[in-house]
N, C-alpha and C positions, 0 to 999 in steps of 0.2 A: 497764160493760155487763154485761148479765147472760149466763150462759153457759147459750149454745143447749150358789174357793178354795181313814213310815216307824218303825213302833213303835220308837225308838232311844233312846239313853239321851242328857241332856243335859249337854251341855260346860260348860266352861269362862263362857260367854258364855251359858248358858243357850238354846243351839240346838238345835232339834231336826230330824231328818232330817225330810223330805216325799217324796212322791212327784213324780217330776218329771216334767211332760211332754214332755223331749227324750228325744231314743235314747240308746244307747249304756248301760244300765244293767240289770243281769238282772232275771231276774223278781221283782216285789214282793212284800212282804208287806202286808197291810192297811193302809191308812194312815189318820191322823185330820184328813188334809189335804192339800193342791200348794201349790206352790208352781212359779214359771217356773225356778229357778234350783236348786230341790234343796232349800232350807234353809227351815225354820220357826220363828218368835221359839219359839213356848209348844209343848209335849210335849202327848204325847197326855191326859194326867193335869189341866190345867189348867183353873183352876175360872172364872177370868174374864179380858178384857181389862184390860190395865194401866192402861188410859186412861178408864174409868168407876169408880166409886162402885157398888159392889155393892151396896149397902144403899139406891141410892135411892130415896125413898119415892115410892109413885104415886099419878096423881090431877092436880086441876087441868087448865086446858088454855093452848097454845102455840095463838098464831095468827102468820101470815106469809105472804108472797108466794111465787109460784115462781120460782128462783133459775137455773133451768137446765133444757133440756126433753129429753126423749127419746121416741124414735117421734115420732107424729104429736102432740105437744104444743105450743103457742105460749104466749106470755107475755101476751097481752092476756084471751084467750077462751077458750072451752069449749064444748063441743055434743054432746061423746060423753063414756063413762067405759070407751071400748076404745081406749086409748092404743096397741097394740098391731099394727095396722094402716094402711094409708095414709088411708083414707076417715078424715072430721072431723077436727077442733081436739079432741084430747084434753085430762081433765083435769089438774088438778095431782094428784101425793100418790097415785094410783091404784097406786103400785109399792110400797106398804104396806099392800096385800092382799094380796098374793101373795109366796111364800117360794121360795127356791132349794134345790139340793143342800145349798148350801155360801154362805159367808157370808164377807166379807172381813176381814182384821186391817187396820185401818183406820191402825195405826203402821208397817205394813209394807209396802213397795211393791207386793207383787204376790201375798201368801200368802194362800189360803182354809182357811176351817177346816168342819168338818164339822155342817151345819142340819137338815134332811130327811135326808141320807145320815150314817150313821155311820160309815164307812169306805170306802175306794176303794182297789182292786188295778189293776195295769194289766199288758197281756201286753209280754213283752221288745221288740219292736218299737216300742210305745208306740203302737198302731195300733186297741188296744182295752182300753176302760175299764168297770170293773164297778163302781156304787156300789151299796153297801149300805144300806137305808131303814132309818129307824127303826121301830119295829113302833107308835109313839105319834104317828106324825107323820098327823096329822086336817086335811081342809078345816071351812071354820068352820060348815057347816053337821051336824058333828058325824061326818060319811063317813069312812073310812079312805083316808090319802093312799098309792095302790100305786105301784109299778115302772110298771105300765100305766099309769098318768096320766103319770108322767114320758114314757116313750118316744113319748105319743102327743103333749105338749108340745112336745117337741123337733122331732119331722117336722114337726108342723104351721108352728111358726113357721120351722120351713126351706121348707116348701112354699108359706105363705100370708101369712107375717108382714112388716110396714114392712119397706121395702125395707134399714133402717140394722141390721134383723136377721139378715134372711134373705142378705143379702150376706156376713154374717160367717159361715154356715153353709153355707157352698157345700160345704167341704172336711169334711163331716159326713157321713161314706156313709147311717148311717141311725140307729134307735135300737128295742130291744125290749127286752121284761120277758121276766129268764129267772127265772121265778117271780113270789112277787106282795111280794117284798121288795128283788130285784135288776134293777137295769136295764143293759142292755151298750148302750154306745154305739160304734159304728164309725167310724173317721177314716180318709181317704184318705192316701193315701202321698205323703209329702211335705208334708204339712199342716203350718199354722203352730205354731209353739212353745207359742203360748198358747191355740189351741182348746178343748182341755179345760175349761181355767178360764172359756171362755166358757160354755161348755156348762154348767158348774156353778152357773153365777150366772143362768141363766133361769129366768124364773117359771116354776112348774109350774100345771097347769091340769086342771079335773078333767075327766074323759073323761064324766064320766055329764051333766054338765052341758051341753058342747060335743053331745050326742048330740039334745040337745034346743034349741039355740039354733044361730044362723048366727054363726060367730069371727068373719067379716069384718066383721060388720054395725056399722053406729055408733048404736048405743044408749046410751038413759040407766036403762038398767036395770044394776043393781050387778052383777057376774060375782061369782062363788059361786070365794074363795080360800080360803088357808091362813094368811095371815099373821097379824101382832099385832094390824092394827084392819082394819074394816069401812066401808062408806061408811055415813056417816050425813045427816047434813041437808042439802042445795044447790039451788042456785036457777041455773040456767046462766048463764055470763057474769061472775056475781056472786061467788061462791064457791061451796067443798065445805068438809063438814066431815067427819073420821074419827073412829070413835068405835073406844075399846082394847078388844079382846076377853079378858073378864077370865076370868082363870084359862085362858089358853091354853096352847096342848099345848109350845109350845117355852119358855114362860117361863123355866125353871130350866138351859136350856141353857148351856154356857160362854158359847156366843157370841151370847146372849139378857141377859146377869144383867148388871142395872144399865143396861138400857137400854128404850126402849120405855115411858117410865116417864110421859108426859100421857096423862090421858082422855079429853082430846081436841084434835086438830090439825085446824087450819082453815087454808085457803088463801083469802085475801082477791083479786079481781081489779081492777083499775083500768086505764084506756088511757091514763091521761097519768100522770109520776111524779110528776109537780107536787105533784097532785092525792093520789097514794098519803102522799105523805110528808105532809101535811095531817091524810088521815087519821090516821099512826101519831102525829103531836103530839098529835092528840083523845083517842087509845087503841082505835081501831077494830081496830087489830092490835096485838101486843103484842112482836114482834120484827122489826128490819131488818137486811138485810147493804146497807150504802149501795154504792152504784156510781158519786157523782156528786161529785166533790170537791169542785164549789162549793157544793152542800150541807153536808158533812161541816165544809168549812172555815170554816162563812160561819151554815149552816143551825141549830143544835143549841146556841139561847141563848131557847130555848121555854123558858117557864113549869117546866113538869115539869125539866125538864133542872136549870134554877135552883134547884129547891126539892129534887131530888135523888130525884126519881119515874122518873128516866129514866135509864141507867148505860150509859157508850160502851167499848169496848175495841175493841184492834186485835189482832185474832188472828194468830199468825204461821203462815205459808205455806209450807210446805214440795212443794207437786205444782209441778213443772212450768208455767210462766205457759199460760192458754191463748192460742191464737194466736187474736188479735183483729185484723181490721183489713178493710179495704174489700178484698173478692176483685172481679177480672176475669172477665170471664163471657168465656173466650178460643176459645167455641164460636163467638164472633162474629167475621166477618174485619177488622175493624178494631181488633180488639186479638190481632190473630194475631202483629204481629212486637212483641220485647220491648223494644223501642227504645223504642215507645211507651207501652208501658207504663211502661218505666221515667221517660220525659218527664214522664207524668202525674204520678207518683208525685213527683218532682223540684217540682211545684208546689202541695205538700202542706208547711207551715212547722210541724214539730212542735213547735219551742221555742218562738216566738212564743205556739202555743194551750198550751203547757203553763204558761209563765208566765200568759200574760193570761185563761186563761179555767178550768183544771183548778189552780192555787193552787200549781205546782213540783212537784205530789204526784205525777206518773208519771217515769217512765224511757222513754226511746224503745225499743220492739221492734224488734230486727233479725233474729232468728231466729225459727223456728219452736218452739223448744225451750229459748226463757227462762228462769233461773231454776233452770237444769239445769245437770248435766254433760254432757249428750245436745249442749248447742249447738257448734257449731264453732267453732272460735275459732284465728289465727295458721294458718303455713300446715300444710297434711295432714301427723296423723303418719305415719310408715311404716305401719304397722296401715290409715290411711284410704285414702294411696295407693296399697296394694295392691288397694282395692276397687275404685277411680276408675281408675286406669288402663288395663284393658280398654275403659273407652272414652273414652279421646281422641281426639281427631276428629269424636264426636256428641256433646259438651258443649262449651261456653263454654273457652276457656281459663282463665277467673279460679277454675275448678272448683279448681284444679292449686295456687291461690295466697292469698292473703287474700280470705276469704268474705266477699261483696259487705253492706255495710251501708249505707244512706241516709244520706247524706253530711249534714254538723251545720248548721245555718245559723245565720245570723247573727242569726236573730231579730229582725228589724222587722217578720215580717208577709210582704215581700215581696222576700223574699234575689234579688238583681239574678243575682249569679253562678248560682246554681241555675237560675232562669229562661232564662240565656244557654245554660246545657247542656243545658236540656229542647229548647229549640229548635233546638239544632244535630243532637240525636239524634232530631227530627222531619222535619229536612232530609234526614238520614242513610237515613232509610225511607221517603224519595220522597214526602215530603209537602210540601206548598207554601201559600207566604200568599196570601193574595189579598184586600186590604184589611184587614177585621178576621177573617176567615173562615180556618180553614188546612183544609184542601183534603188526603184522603189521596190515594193514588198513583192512584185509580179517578176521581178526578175528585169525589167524595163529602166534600161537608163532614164533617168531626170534631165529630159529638154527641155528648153520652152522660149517660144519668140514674142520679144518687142511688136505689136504692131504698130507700124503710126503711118502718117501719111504728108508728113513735112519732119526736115530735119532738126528741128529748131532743140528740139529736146535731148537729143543726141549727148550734147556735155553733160547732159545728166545722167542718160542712162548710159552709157558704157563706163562709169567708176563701180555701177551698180552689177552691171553685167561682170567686171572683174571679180568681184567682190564674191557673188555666185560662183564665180571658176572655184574660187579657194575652197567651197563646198563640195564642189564637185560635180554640183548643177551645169552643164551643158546649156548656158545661155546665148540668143542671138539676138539681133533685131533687124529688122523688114522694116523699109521705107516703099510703100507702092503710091501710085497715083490714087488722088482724093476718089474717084470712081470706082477703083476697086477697094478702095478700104471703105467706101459706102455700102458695097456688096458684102464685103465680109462680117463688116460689123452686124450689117441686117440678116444674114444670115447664122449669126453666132461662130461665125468660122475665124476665129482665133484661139491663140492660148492666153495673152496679158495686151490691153489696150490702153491708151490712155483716155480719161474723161473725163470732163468736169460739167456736173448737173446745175443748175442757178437753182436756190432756192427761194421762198416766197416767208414773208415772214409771218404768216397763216398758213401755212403748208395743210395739207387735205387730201383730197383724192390721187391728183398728180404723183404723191408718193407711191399708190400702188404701180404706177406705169416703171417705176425704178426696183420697188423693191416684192411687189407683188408675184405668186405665184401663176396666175392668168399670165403676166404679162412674160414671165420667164420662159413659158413656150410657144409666145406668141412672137413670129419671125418680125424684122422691123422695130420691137419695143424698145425703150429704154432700159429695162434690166438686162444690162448687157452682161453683169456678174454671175445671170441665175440663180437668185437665190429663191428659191420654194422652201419653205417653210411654213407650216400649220401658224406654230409662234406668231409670228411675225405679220401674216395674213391675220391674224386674233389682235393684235396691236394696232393695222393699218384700220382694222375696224373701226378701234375705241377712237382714233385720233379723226376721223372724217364725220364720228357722229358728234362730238365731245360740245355737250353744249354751252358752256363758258371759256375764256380765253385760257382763266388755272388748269382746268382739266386740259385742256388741247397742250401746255405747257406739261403737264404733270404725263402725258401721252407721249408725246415727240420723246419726253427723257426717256421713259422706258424702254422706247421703241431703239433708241440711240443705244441704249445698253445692249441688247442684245445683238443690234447691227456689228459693235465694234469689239464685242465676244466673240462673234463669226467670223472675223480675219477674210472679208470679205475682198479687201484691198489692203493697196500698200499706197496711207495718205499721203499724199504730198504739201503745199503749204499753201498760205493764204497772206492777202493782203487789205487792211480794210478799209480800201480808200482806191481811185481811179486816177491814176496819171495820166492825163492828158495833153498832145502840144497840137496849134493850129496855128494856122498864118494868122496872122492879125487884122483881119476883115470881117471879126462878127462880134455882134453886142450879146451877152444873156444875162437874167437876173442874177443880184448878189445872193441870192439865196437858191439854190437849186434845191428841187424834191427829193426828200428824203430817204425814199424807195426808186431811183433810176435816177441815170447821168444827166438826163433831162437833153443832153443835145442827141440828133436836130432839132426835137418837139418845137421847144422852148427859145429857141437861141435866133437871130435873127442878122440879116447882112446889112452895113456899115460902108454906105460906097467910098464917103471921105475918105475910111479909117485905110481899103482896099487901092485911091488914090496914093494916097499918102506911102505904100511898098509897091507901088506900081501894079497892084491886080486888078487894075479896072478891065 
C-alpha cells in the first residue's frame, strides 16, 4: 500500500550540540540546528550529508509515481497545484517548490539543519524562537525571501491551511519579522516538544504573491516559491513534470550539495496498478517502489529485467512501519462497543492471505509502532506503569498486562476456533442471530462496507468479507473514484477504510492529528478511526512533552497499549525494507539514509549507463 530541523565543539562520536526544543536549558547561543533531544550528527562547520555523493553530476530526468500524500493530495488524480488546503485533489511533487527554515538529516531521527534560516536562538523558556535568514535566500521569481514572508506563512497556514496543518499549529501563538532578516515565533505554554521543528519545516510562501492571489483557492496556476524546481509541463489527471532551477540560491548549501541533482521529475498518474506497472515494463516511467508482492514475486521476468535494462534492489528500512490496516469509523454506533470490533477483526485470516496471495513476504501488524523500539512488548515496565496507572478503572484491564495482539491462525482460510470467539464476543455485546442475519442489541442488522478507491486490495478483502458471512455480518465493499473517497474519507462518511499512517521515529505532535480527540471532530483530519478519549488525549500529552528519548520511548509504549486495547482496527502487515525496480540509467550512494528511500533526493542520472539500454 502506498502511504497516505549550539555552536559546540565535536566529541568523541562526532556530535554536536543543538538547540533543543524542551525547557530546562538557559539561554542559547546561535545554533546551525534543533534537534527534539539536544544532540546533532554534523557541527555547525559541515560541508555535506554523509549519505550523498557531493559531486553528483546533474541533468537527465527521474520519472515515478506518488508514493505518499500530504494535505489535500490523492493517489489516483489531480485538479489543483494548492496542495495546501482542503479544497481539490492536489498534486504530486508540489513540495519541491517550496523551501523551509530548515531541512532534515535524513540519517537522523529528528535533527534539522539550517535552509533559509542560518541560525536559531531560542529564549530560556523555550516559548520563543528567533531564526536568522539568509541574506541569499530568493523566491524563484528572482524576489528577496524576508522574515515577512516567513511570519506571514506561518499565520496563514495556522489560520487557513488543511486541516492536517493547521491542527498541528494550534499551540503556535503567533509569528512576526523583527526586521527583514529575523522572524520571532511565539509558542504557547505548554506546547509540544516538537513544534518548533514543525514550524521549521513549513513551506514559506511569498507575501507579495498571496497579496495578489486567493491561498484557499484551487488552481492550476503554478504558486511563485523558493525551492530547487518549478512546475513545468502537466496535463491534469495525467501527470506533472518539475523542472530544476538552475543555478539556484541554495544549491551550495551543506544541506543542498549532492542532492537535487535531475532536470527533471515527473509524476506519472494511473487508477489501476495493473495498469501502472505495464506501464513501467514499456518505460513510461523509469522508477518504482513496488507495494504488491505478488508482483514483486511473480511480476519482474519482463524482457528488460531479462536482458538487464531493468535493476531490482530492496532497500533497507529503518522508520518505524507505518500503521496500515482497515480503521473503524467508531463515530458510528454499531462499532461503538469493542467487542465487535474485535469479532470482526477475529474474522480476518492473515496467514492464510499472507501465504496464498502476498508470497510469505509480510509479518502480521500488531502494533501501532512496528519496527520500532516505540512498540510495546511483554508486560509494562515500571517506567510504563507509572504512566498507566492513574487510570485503572478507565482502561481495559489487559492495559496492565500483555499487549493485546491478533491471535495467529491456523491458516486454512477459515480458522474454526477464531470464528467461535468472534461469535461469542458478539453474543457478549447483545447481539443476536436470527437465521443467517446477526441482529445488534437495537434490533438492526450488522452491515458494513469496504470503502476503497482502487482495486488492488480486493484478494484480500473478500476472503475477509466471506468469512464475515459466516457470522452473519452483512459485509460489502465499494470501490469509488479517488475524488469521491477524498470526499468521503474528509467527511467521515464511511463504515471501514483502508490506511496506512507513516510513522516518524520521534513521533510528537502529528500523533494528536491520528489519534487525538480535536482532531476526531475535525472534518479533513487524519483520525479517520474517531477515537476521543480522555486517556489517550492524557498520553498524547505526556509523549509530545517528554523531555528525554526513555521517557518518549516509555510514552509511545503506554500509549500503544491502550490503542490496541481499543480494537481500533483490523492491522494488517508490514514489511521492513522497500523494494524497488528502475531502468538502469541512474547512479546513488552505496549507502542510502537511514530514515527515507533517499531517491530522487540523492540519486543522480548516468547518460552512458541510459546509452547503453537505449534511453538517451
Amino acid at each position: 500500500m502506498r502511504r497516505r530541523s549550539l555552536l559546540a565543539g565535536a566529541g568523541a562520536l562526532g556530535v554536536a550540540s543543538a538547540v533543543r526544543p524542551g525547557r530546562g536549558l538557559a539561554d542559547e547561543a546561535e545554533s546551525h540546528g534543533l534537534s527534539i533531544f539536544g544532540d546533532l550528527k554534523h557541527g555547525p562547520d559541515f560541508r555535506h550529508f554523509d549519505y550523498v555523493r557531493p559531486d553528483a553530476p546533474k541533468g537527465g530526468a527521474f520519472s515515478h509515481q506518488i508514493a505518499f500524500t500530504a494535505g489535500n493530495q490523492n493517489f489516483d488524480t489531480f485538479n489543483t497545484l494548492n496542495i495546501f488546503v482542503l479544497r481539490g485533489d492536489g498534486a504530486a511533487g508540489m513540495g519541491l517548490t517550496f523551501q523551509s527554515l530548515m531541512a532534515r538529516g535524513l540519517d537522523e531521527p529528528d535533527a534539522m539543519y539550517g535552509l533559509v534560516a542560518a541560525g536559531v536562538r531560542r529564549t530560556e523558556d523555550g516559548l520563543t524562537y528567533r531564526f536568522r535568514l539568509r541574506p541569499e535566500a530568493r523566491f524563484n521569481d528572482g524576489s528577496k525571501l524576508t522574515a515577512e514572508d516567513v511570519a506571514f506563512s506561518v499565520n496563514l497556514l495556522k489560520s487557513k491551511g488543511h486541516p492536517r496543518i493547521s491542527q498541528n499549529l494550534l499551540q503556535v501563538r503567533g509569528a512576526e519579522a523583527d526586521g527583514a532578516d529575523i522572524v520571532r515565533i511565539d509558542f504557547a505554554p505548554g506546547r509540544s516538544r516538537d513544534l518548533p521543528l514543525v514550524v521549521a519545516g513549513l513551506p514559506i510562501f511569498s507575501r507579495a504573491y498571496y497579496d495578489k492571489h486567493d491561498f484557499e483557492a484551487a488552481t492550476l496556476e503554478a504558486p511563485l516559491g523558493s525551492g530547487p524546481y518549478k512546475v513545468g509541463k502537466f496535463e491534469v489527471g495525467r501527470f506533472i513534470a518539475f523542472e530544476r532551477v538552475k543555478d539556484h540560491w541554495a544549491e551550495k548549501l551543506p544541506v543542498s550539495v549532492g542532492q537535487n541533482n535531475f532536470d527533471e521529475i515527473r509524476y506519472e498518474y494511473f487508477r489501476d496498478r495493473q495498469v501502472a506497472f505495464e506501464a513501467f515494463k514499456a518505460g513510461v516511467f523509469t522508477f518504482r517502489q513496488e507495494f504488491t508482492a505478488r508482483i514483486w514475486a511473480t511480476g519482474y521476468d519482463f524482457p528488460a529485467v531479462v536482458e538487464g535494462k531493468v535493476k531490482r534492489e530492496t532497500i533497507p528500512d529503518r522508520t518505524p512501519s507505518g500503521m496500515q490496516g482497515w480503521f473503524f469509523n467508531t463515530r458510528r454506533d454499531k462499532f461503538k462497543d469493542p467487542r465487535i470490533r474485535e469479532a470482526i477483526g477475529l474474522a480476518f485470516d492473515f496467514e492464510w492471505t499472507n501465504a496464498t496471495i502476498m508470497y510469505g513476504a509480510y509479518t502480521r501488524t500488531a502494533s501501532y509502532f512496528e519496527n520500532s523500539d516505540l512498540k510495546a512488548e511483554g508486560k509494562p515496565s515500571p517506567e510504563e506503569m507509572k504512566l498507566l496507572e492513574p487510570f485503572r478503572g478507565r482502561v481495559p484491564d489487559e492495559v496492565f498486562g500483555e499487549p493485546y495482539s491478533p491471535p495467529r491462525s491456523d491458516g486454512s482460510g477459515q480458522d474454526r476456533a477464531a470464528l467461535r470467539r468472534a461469535s461469542e464476543l458478539l453474543r457478549e455485546a447483545g447481539c443476536k442471530r436470527e437465521g443467517n442475519s446477526l441482529r445488534l442489541p437495537s434490533g438492526e442488522p450488522l452491515a458494513i462496507e469496504f470503502l476503497d478507491f482502487q482495486p488492488t486490495l480486493q484478494p484480500h478483502t473478500q476472503p475477509f468479507i466471506r468469512n464475515l458471512g459466516l457470522l452473519g455480518i452483512q459485509a460489502t465493499s465499494r470501490i469509488v473514484d479517488a475524488a469521491q473517497y477524498q470526499r468521503r474519507t474528509e467527511e467521515f462518511d464511511f463504515d471501514l477504510v483502508t490506511a496506512r499512517y507513516s510513522n516518524s521515529a520521534t513521533p510528537g505532535e502529528g500523533l494528536r492529528l491520528i489519534f487525538g480527540s480535536l482532531a476526531a471532530k475535525t472534518k479533513g483530519s487524519q483520525n479517520l478511526a474517531g477515537i476521543s478519549d480522555p486517556v489517550i488525549d492524557s498520553l498524547l500529552d505526556g509523549i509530545v512533552q517528554a523531555e528525554t528519548r526513555p521517557d518518549l520511548v516509555a510514552s509511545v509504549r503506554a500509549l500503544d497499549r491502550v490503542l490496541r486495547a481499543g480494537r481500533y482496527w483490523v492491522p494488517m502487515w508490514y514489511r521492513g525494507s522497500n523494494p524497488v525496480a528502475y531502468w538502469d540509467m541512474f547512479g546513488h550512494p552505496a549507502t542510502p539514509p537511514a530514515y527515507d528511500l533517499g531517491a530522487p533526493a540523492t540519486w543522480w542520472y548516468e547518460p552512458e549507463k541510459a546509452k547503453r539500454i537505449g534511453r538517451t
